[in-house]
Structure formats: structure tokens, C-alpha cells
C-alpha positions in Angstrom: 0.0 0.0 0.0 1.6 3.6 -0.2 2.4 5.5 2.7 1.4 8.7 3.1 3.2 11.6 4.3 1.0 11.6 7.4 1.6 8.5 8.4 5.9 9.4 8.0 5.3 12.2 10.3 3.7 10.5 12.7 6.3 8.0 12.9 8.7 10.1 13.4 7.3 12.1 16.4 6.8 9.1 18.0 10.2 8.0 17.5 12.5 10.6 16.5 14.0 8.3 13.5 14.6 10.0 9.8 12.1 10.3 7.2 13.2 7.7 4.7 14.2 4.9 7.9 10.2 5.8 8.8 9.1 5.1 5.4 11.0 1.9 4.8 9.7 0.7 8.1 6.2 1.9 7.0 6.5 0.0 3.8 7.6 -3.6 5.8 4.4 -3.1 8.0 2.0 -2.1 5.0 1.4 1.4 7.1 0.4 -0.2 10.9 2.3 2.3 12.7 2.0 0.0 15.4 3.8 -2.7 14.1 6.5 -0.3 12.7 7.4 0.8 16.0 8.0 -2.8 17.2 9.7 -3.5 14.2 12.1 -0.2 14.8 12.0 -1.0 18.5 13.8 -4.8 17.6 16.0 -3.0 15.8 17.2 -0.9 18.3 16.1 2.4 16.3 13.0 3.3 18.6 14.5 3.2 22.0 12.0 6.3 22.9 8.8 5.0 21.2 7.9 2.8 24.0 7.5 5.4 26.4 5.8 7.8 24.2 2.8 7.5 26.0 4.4 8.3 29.4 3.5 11.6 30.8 6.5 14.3 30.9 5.7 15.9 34.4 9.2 16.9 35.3 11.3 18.9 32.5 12.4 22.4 32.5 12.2 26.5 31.4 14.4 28.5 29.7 14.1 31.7 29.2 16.6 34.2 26.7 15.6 38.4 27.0 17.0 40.0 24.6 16.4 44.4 24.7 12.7 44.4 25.1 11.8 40.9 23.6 11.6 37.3 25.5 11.6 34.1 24.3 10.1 30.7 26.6 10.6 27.6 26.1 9.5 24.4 28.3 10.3 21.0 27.7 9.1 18.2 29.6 10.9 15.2 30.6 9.9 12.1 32.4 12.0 12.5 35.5 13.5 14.9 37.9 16.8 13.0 37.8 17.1 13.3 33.9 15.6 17.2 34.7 18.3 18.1 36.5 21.1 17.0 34.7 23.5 19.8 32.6 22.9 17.2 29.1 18.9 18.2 30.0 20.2 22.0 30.6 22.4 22.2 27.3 19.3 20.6 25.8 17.6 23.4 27.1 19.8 26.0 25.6 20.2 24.5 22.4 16.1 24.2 21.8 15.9 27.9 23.1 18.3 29.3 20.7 17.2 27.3 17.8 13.6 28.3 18.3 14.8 31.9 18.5 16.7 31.7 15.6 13.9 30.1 13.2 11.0 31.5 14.9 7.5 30.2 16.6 7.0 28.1 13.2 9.5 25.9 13.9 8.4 24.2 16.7 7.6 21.2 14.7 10.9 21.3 13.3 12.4 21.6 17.0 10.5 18.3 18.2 12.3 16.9 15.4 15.5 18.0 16.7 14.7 16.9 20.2 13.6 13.2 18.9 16.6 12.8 16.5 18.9 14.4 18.6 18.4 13.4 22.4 15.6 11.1 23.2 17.5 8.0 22.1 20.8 9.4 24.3 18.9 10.3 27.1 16.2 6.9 27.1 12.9 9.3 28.6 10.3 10.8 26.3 11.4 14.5 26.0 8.4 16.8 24.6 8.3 20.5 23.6 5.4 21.8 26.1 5.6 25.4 24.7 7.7 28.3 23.0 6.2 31.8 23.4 7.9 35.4 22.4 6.9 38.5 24.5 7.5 41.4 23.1 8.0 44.8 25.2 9.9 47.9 26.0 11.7 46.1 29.2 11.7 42.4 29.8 13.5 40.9 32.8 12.5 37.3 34.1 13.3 34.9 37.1 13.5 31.3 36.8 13.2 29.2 40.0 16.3 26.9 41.4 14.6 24.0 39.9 13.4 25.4 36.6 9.9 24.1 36.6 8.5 27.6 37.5 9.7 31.0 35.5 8.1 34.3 35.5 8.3 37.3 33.0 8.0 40.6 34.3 7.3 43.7 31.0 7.9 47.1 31.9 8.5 50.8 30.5 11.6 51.7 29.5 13.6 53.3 32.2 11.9 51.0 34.7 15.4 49.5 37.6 15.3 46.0 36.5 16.9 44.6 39.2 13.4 45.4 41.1 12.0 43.8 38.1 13.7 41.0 38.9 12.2 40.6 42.5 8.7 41.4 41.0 9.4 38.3 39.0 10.8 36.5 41.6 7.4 37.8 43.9 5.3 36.1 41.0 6.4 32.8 41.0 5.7 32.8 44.6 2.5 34.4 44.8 1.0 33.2 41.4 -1.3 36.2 40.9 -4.0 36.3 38.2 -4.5 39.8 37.1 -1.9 43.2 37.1 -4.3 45.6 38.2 -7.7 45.0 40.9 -9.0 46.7 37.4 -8.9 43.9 35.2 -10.8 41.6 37.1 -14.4 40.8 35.3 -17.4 41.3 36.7 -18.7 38.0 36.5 -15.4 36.8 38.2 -16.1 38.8 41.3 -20.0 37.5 40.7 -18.6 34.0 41.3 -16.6 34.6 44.1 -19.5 36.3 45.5 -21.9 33.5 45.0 -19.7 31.0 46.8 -18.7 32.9 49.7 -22.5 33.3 50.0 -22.9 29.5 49.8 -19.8 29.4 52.7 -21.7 31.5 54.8 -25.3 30.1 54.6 -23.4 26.8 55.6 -21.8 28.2 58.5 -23.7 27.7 61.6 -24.0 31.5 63.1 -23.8 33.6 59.6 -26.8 31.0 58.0 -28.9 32.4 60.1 -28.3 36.2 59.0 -30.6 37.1 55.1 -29.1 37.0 52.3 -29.2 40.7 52.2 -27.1 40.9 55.3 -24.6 38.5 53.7 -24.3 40.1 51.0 -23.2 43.3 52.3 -20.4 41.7 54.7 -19.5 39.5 51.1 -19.1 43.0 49.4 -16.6 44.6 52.2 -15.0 41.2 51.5 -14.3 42.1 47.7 -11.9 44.6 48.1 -9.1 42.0 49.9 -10.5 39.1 47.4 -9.4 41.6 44.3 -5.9 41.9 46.2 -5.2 39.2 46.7 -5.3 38.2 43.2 -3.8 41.4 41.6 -0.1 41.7 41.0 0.1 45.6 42.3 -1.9 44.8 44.9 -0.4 42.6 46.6 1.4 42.8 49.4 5.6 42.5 48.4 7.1 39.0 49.7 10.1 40.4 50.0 8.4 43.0 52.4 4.8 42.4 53.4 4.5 46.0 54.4 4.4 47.4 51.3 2.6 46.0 48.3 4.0 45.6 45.1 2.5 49.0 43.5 4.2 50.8 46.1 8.0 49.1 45.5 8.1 48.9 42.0 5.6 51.8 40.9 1.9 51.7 40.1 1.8 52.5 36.1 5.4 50.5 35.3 4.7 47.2 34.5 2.6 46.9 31.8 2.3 42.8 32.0 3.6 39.8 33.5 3.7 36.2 32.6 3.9 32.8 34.7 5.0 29.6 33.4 5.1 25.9 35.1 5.8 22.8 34.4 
């Protein structure tokens, strides 16, 4: 039978081997993708294929500024172990600056790479998770000791980016959702409203208060539920005393970014 392109490609994801090796296995197994992977697995070719379908919960972030522009990347590995060695971290490096280098429509092209080029060596699935480019005026990130959580932090030009770099730093701590108490939705704080309403009617003094008396003690509530979950807002983990408006300035940062593995 012929053997689509498709059916190549797909291969080849699932075992990082060339094009034509794919097709010739293809051929032998008259297109059962399944039985080409054993076959390529006997053979020694396919080392990775068997553990395609593990799931790559370790892995890690990498993340290249350059002037105003960033560039993430996330790969994700099987292990911790593998995760934290420096073949994983050149790995890493090499992905990243490929990627930069070719742009957001080569990831394809970079799983490729990372099949062909490392999955075999290192025995663990290894999958591209994401690549995205922020563009800005100032960019300055943090990545955490064990590279499975980054922030981004994009600012004004002008804006010290050393305290940038503890406003990252402050996000991959306290995870928040929204820059400004501004951007939060109406229907957002609707939701919230509606289960701390639910909360209360359960508790044993407040259920016996109306609604309309809930409500109101709900709605002095807001304003610390908003904070909470605003990045200016909250209060600095560096220094609880002051929130983060207040160390880094309020109209600086005009968006931030949070990536995990």
C-alpha cells in the first residue's frame, strides 16, 4: 500500500528516526504504525517510542531576553533525575536558541530535533510543552532553582530592572492572576460572591443572618478578594509592608507572565 506523508510524520514524532528509515519501516508493516514501532524497537532504532505515552511531568524552562523581547521555552521530561542534569540544561539552551533563531513556526521542526537528537541518548520521552515570544519595551525574568516555574516581568523603558527581577521572583511565589484589581471581570467577582454566600449560609452563626445581610459583609470582602489576586496589589514578599504597586511603581509594568511545568 503507499504510505502517506502523514503517516511518515507520525512516525517520526513518535520515534524521533529520519524520514526515509520511517518510510522503509512503514512499507515492511504495509502502514500499521504500530507494528512499525516494534519492528524499529527490535531493531534498536526506537528506543523512545515505547514510552511515548508516558506523561513528561518533570522537565524544564528556559528563558533568553534580549532588549525588550523574550523568548520561553519548556520542555518536559519524564524524571526529575534526567531534569536536573547539565545534558537536559544544554538541551535546554540549544532548543531555546534554535527556536529563537527560526521562529514560533518551527516548533515542529524543533521536536524533530529533540527526537533525533536526544531522546534516544537520554532513554525518557522529551516533549516540547511550549515556546512563546513576549514582546516589550523592558523584559526581565526569574527562573526558579529547579526550573519548573519562570516568571516574566514587562515594563516601561527606564523601569530599575533589578526590582523587576524581585517582581518576577514575587510572582512565582505568589501566582497572581490579574496586574491591576481593574482587570478583574465582573462575572469573576459575581462567582466569588456566589460561593462565599454559599460558605456562609453553611456556617452555623452567619446562615442564620438574610441573604441581604450576607451580601453586604460579602461586598466589604471584595476589596481583599481583588488583592489578593492582583499583582500591584499585593502585598511584596520580600516586604509584606508594602505592596508591590508601592516598590516597584503603580503604572510601570505593563504585563507579567507565569510559566510551570
Amino acid at each position: 500500500m503507499a504510505i502517506t506523508a502523514a503517516q511518515v510524520k507520525e512516525l517520526r514524532e513518535l520515534t524521533g528516526i529520519g524520514m526515509m528509515e520511517c518510510k522503509k519501516a512503514l512499507t515492511e508493516a504495509n502502514g500499521d504504525i504500530d507494528l512499525a514501532v516494534e519492528e524499529l524497537r527490535k531493531k534498536g532504532l526506537a528506543k523512545a517510542a515505547k514510552k511515548a505515552d508516558r506523561e513528561t511531568t518533570e522537565g524544564g524552562i528556559k528563558i533568553v531576553t534580549e532588549g525588550g523581547n523574550a523568548y520561553i521555552v519548556s520542555i518536559g521530561c519524564e524524571t526529575d533525575f534526567l531534569a536536573n542534569t547539565d545534558k537536559f540544561t544544554v538541551m535546554l539552551e540549544t532548543v531555546a536558541a534554535f527556536l529563537k533563531e527560526n521562529g514560533e513556526d518551527s516548533k515542529e521542526a524543533a521536536q524533530t530535533m529533540i527526537n533525533s537528537d536526544y531522546a534516544l541518548e537520554m532513554g525518557e520521552n522529551l516533549k516540547l510543552l511550549d515556546y512563546t515570544i513576549v514582546k516589550g519595551e523592558v523584559a526581565v525574568s526569574y527562573i526558579h532553582s529547579n526550573a519548573k516555574i519562570a516568571a516574566l516581568v514587562v515594563a516601561k523603558a527606564g523601569t530599575d530592572e533589578d526590582k523587576l527581577k524581585q517582581v518576577a521572583m514575587h510572582v512565582t511565589a505568589a501566582n497572581p492572576e490579574y496586574l491591576n484589581a481593574s482587570d478583574i471581570s465582573e462575572e469573576v467577582v459575581a462567582k466569588e460572591q456566589s460561593i462565599q454566600l454559599e460558605i456562609m449560609k453553611n456556617d452555623e452563626n452567619m446562615g442564620k443572618k438574610s441573604d441581604d445581610v450576607l451580601l453586604k459583609i460579602i461586598g466589604g470582602k471584595m476589596g481583599k478578594f481583588k488583592s489578593e489576586i492582583s499583582l500591584l496589589e499585593q502585598a511584596f514578599v520580600i516586604d509584606p509592608n508594602v505592596k508591590v504597586k508601592a516598590f516597584i511603581g503603580e503604572n510601570t509594568i505593563t504585563s507579567f507572565h507565569r510559566f510551570a511545568i
